[in-house]
TILUM-185944 format. One record per residue: residue number from 0; residue in one letter; x, y, z negated of N, C-alpha, C in turn. Coordinates in pm, whole numbers, plus 32768, in hexadecimal, padded with zeros to 4 digits. Example, Ala and Ser with C-alpha at 12.3 -4.5 7.8 and 13.67 -1.06 7.14 Angstrom:
2
    n  res  n.c1  n.c2  n.c3  ca.c1  ca.c2  ca.c3  c.c1  c.c2  c.c3
    0    a  8527  7DC7  7CF4   84CE   7E3E   7CF4  8528  7EB6  7CF4
    1    s  8505  7F1F  7D3C   8557   7F96   7D36  850A  8003  7CED
END
This chain:
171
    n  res  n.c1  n.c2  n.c3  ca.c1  ca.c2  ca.c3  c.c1  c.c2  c.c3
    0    x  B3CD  166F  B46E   B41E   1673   B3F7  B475  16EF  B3FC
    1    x  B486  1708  B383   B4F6   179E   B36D  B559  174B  B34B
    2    x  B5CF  17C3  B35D   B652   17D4   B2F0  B64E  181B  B283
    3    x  B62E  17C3  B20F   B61C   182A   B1A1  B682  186B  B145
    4    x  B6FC  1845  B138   B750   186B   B0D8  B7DB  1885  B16E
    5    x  B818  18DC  B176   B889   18E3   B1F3  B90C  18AE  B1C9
    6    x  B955  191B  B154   B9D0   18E2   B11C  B98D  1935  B078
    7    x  B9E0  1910  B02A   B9C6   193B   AF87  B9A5  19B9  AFA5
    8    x  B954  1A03  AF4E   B930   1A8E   AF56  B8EF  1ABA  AFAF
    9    x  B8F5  1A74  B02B   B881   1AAF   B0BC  B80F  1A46  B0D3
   10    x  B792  1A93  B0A0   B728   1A5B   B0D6  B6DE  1A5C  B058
   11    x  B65A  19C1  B072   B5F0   19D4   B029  B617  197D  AFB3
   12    x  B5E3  194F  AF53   B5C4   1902   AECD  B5D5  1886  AF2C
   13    x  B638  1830  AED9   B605   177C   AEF5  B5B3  1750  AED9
   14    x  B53A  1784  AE6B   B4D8   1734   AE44  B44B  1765  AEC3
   15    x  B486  17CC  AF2D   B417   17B6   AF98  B42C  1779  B024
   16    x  B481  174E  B00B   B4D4   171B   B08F  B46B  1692  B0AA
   17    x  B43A  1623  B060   B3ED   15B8   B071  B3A5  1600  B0CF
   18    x  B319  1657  B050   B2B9   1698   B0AC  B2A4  16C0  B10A
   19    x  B2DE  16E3  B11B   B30B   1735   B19E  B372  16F1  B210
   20    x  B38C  1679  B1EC   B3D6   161E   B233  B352  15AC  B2A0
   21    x  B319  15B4  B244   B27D   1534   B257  B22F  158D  B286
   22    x  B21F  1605  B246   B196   1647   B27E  B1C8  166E  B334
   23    x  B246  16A6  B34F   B24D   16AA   B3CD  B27D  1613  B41D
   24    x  B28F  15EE  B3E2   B2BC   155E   B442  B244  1545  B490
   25    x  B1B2  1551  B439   B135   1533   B475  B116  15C5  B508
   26    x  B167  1616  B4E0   B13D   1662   B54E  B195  165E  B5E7
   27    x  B22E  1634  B59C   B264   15F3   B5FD  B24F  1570  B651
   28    x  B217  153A  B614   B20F   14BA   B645  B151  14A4  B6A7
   29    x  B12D  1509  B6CD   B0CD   14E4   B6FB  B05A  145F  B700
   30    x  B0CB  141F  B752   B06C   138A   B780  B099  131E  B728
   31    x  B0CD  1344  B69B   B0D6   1302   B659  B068  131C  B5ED
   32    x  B00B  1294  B583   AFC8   12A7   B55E  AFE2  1318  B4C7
   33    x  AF79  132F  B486   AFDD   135C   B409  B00D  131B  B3AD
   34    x  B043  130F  B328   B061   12C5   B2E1  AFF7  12A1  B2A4
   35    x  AFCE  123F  B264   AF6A   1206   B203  AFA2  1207  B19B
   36    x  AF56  125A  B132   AF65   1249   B0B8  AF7D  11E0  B076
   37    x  AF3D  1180  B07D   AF2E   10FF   B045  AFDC  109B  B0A5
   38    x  AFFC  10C7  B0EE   B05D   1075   B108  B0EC  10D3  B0D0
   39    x  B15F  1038  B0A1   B1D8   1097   B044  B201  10C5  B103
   40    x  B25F  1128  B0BD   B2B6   1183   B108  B327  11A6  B0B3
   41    x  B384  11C6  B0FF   B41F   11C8   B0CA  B456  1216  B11B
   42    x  B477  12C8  B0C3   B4AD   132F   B101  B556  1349  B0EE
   43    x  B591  135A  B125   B628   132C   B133  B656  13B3  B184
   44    x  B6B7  13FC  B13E   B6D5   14B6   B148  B765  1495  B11F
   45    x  B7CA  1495  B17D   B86F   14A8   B17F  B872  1526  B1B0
   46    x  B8A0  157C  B11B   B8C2   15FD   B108  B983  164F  B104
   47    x  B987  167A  B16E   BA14   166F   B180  BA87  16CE  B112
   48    x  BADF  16CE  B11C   BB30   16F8   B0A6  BB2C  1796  B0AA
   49    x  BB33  17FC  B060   BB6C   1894   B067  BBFA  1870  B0DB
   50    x  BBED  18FF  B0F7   BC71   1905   B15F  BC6A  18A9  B1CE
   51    x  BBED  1865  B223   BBEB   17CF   B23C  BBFC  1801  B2FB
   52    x  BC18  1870  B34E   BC36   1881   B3E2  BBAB  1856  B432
   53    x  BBAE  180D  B44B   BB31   1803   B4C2  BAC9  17F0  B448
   54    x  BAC5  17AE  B3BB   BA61   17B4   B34F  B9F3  172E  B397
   55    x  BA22  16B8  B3E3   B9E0   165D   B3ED  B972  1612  B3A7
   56    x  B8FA  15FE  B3CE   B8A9   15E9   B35C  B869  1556  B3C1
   57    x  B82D  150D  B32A   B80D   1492   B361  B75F  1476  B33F
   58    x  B6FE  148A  B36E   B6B4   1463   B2F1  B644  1425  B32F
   59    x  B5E3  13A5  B2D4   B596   1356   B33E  B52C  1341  B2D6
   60    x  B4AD  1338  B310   B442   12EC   B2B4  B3F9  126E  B2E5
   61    x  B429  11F0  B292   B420   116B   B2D5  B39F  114A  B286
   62    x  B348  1105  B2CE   B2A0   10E2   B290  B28A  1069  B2AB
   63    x  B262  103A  B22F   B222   0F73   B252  B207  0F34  B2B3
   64    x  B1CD  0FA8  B2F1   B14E   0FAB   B360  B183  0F6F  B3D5
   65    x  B1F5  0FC0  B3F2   B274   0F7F   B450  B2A7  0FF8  B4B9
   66    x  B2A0  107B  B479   B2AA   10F2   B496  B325  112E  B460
   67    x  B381  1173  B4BD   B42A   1181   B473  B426  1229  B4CF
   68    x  B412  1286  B464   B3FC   1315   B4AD  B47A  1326  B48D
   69    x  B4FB  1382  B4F4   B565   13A3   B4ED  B59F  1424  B501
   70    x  B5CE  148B  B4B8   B5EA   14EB   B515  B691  1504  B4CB
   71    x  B6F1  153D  B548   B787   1557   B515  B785  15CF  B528
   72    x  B7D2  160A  B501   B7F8   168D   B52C  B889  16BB  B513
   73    x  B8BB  173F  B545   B933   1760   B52C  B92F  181C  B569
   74    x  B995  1837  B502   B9A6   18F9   B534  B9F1  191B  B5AF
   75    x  B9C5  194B  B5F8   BA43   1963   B681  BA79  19D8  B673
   76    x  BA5B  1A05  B609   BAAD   1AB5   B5FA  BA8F  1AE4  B581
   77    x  BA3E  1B10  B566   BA45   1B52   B4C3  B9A4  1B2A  B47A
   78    x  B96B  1B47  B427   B8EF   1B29   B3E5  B88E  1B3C  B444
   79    x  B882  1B7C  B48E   B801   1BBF   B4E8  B817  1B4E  B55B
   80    x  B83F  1B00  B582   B85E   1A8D   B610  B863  1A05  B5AD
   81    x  B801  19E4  B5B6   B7ED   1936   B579  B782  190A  B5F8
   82    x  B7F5  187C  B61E   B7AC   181E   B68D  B797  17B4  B650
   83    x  B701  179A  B663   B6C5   1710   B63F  B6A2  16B5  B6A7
   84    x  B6C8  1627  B67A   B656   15D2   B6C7  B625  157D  B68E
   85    x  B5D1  1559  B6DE   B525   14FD   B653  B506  14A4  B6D3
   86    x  B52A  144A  B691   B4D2   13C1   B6CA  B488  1341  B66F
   87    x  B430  1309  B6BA   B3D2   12A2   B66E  B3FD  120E  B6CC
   88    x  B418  11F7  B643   B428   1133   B65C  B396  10B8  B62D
   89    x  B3B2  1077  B67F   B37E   0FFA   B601  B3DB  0FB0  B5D6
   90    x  B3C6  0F74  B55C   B427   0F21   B526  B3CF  0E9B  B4C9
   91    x  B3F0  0E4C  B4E3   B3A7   0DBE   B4C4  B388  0DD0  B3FE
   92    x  B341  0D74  B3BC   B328   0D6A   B345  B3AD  0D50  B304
   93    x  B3EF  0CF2  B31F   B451   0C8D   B319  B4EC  0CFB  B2F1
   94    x  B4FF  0D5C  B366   B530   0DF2   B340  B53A  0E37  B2FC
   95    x  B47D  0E2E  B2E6   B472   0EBB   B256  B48E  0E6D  B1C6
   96    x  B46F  0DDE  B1E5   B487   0D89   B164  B4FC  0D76  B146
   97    x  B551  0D70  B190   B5FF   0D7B   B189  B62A  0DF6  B156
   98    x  B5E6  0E83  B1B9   B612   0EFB   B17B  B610  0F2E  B0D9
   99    x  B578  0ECB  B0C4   B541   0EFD   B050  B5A2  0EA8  AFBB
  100    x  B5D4  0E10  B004   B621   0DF3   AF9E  B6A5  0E05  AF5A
  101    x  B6EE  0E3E  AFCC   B75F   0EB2   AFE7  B76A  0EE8  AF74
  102    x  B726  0F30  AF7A   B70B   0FDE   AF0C  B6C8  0FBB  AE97
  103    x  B67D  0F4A  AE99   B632   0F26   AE0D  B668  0F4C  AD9F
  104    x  B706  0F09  AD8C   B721   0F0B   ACEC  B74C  0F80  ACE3
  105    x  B745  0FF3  AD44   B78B   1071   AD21  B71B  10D9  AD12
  106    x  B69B  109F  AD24   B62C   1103   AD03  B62A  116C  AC81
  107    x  B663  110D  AC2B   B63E   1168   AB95  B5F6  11E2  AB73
  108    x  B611  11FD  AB30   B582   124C   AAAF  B5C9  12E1  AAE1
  109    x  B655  12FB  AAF2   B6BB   136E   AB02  B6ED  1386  AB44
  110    x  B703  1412  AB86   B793   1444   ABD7  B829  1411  AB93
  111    x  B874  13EA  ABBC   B905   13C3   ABAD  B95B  1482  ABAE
  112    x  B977  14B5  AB56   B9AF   150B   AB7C  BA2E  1547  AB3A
  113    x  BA70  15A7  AB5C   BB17   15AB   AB06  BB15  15A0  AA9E
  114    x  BB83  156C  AA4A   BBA6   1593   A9CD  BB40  152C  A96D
  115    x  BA9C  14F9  A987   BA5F   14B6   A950  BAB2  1411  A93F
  116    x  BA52  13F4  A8E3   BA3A   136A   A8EA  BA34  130D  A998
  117    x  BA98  12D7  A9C9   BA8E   126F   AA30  BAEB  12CA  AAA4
  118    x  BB0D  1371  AA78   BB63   1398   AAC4  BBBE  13E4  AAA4
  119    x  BC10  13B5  AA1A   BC99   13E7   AA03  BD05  1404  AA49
  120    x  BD25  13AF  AAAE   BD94   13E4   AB00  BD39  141C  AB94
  121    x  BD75  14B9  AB9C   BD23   14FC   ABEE  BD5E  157D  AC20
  122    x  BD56  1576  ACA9   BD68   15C8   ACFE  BD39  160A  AD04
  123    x  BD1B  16B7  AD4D   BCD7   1711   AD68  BCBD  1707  AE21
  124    x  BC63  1734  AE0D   BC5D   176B   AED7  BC70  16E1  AF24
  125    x  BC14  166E  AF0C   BBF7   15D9   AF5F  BB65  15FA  AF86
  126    x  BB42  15AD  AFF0   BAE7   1591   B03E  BA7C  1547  AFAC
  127    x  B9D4  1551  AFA4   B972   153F   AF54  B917  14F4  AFB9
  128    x  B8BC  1493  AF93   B860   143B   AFD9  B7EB  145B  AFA8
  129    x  B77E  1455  AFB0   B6EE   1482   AF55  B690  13E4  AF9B
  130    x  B662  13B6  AF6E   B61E   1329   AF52  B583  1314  AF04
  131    x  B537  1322  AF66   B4A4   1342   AF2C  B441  12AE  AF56
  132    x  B42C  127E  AEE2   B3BA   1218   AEE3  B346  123B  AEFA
  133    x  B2EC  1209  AF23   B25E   1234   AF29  B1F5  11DE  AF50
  134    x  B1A8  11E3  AEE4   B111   116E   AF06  B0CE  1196  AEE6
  135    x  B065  11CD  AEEF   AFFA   1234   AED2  AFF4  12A7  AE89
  136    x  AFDC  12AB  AE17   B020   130D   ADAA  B09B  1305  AD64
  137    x  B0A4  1298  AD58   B13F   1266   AD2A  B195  1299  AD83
  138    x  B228  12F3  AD43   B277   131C   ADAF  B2E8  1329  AD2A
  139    x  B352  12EC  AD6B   B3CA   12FA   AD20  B435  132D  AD90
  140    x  B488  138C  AD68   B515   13B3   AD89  B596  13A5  AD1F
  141    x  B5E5  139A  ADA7   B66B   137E   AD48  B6D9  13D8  ADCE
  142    x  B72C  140C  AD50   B783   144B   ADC3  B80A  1438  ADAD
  143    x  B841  13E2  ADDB   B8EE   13B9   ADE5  B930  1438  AE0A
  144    x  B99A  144A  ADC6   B9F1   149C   ADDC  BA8E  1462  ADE5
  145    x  BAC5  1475  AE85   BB29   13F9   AE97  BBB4  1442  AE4E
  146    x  BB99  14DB  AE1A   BC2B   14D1   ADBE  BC5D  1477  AD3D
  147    x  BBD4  1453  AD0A   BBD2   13DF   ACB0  BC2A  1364  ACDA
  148    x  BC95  134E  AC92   BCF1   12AD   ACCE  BCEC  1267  AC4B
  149    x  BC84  1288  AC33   BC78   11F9   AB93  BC20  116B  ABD0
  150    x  BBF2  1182  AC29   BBBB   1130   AC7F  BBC5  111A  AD29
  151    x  BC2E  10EE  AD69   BC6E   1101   ADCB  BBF9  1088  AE3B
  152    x  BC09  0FE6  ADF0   BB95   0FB0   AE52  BB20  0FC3  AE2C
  153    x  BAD8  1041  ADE0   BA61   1066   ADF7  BA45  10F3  AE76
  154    x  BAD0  1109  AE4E   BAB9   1184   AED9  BABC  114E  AF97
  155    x  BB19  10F8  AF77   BB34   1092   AFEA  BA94  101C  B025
  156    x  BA5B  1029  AFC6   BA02   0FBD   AFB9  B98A  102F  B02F
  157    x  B950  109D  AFB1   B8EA   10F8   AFDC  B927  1156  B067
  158    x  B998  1146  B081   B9AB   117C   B11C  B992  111A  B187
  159    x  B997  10A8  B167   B99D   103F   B1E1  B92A  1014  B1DF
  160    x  B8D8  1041  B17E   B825   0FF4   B18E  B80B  100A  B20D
  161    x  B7FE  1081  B24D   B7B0   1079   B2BF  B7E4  1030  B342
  162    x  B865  0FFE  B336   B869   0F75   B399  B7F8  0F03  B36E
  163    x  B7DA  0ECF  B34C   B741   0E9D   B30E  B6C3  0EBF  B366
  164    x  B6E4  0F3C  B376   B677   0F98   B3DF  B68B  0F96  B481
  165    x  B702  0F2D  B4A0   B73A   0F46   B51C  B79E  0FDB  B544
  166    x  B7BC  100C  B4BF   B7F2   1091   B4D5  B863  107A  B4C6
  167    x  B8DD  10EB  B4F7   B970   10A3   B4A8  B990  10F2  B41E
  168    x  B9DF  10B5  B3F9   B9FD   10C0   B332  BA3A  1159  B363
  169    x  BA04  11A8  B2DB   BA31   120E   B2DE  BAEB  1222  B279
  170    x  BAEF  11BE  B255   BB87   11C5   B1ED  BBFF  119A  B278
END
């Protein structure tokens, strides 16, 4: 897995960060099988704020299957020094079915973003989550943006999913 986006303005497009999140996980992960198309998967990218110091990043791709690919990372000095680590879990059905009911009602059709509809009262320069469904061709994203406070236990809600995963809540 990469770090695809660093802080606002440094780095690549969010809309390749999945790809490129999944496509190397499989290269990281060796002795793990690859993903199956046919089984859902749920890509989960905590993108840290502008101005954010070490620029901590969280991001995991959890699969039906019972496969929880992980990698964190953080800057130890300036853009050019990013340390990662990537590890592979299993995690029971029972997990991903919990994880998956978590986040359900926040899937929607849209990004949540300033100034719109669902995020009138709004901050600049907060930490962003990116949230990718996936079952074969079907692939939906949604990307929370936590300066949004028009919805406070939906932000609270989609940080703590991955305790669900055996992980601890990111809020």
């Amino acid at each position: 897995m990469v770090h695809g986006r660093y802080c606002h303005g440094h780095g690549m497009s969010s809309r390749w960060i999945l790809p490129i999140l999944v496509a190397t996980a499989l290269v990281g992960c060796a002795n793990t099988p690859p993903v199956d198309p046919t089984v859902e998967h749920i890509a989960y990218a905590l993108e840290p704020p502008p101005f954010c110091g070490r620029c901590e990043t969280v991001k995991f791709v959890a699969s039906e299957d019972g496969v929880l690919r992980i990698e964190t990372g953080y800057w130890v000095g300036n853009y050019k020094h990013w340390r990662r680590r990537r590890e592979v879990q299993r995690i029971t059905p029972a997990q991903f079915a919990d994880f998956r009911v978590k986040i359900a009602p926040y899937r929607g059709e849209r990004d949540i973003v300033g100034g719109e509809k669902g995020c009138r009262k709004y901050h600049p320069d907060d930490a962003s989550l990116r949230v990718e469904w996936i079952l074969g061709s079907d692939r939906r994203v949604r990307v929370f943006d936590f300066g949004c406070e028009d919805d406070p236990g939906m932000n609270r809600t989609v940080l703590a999913a991955p305790s669900a995963l055996g992980l601890k809540s990111l809020f």
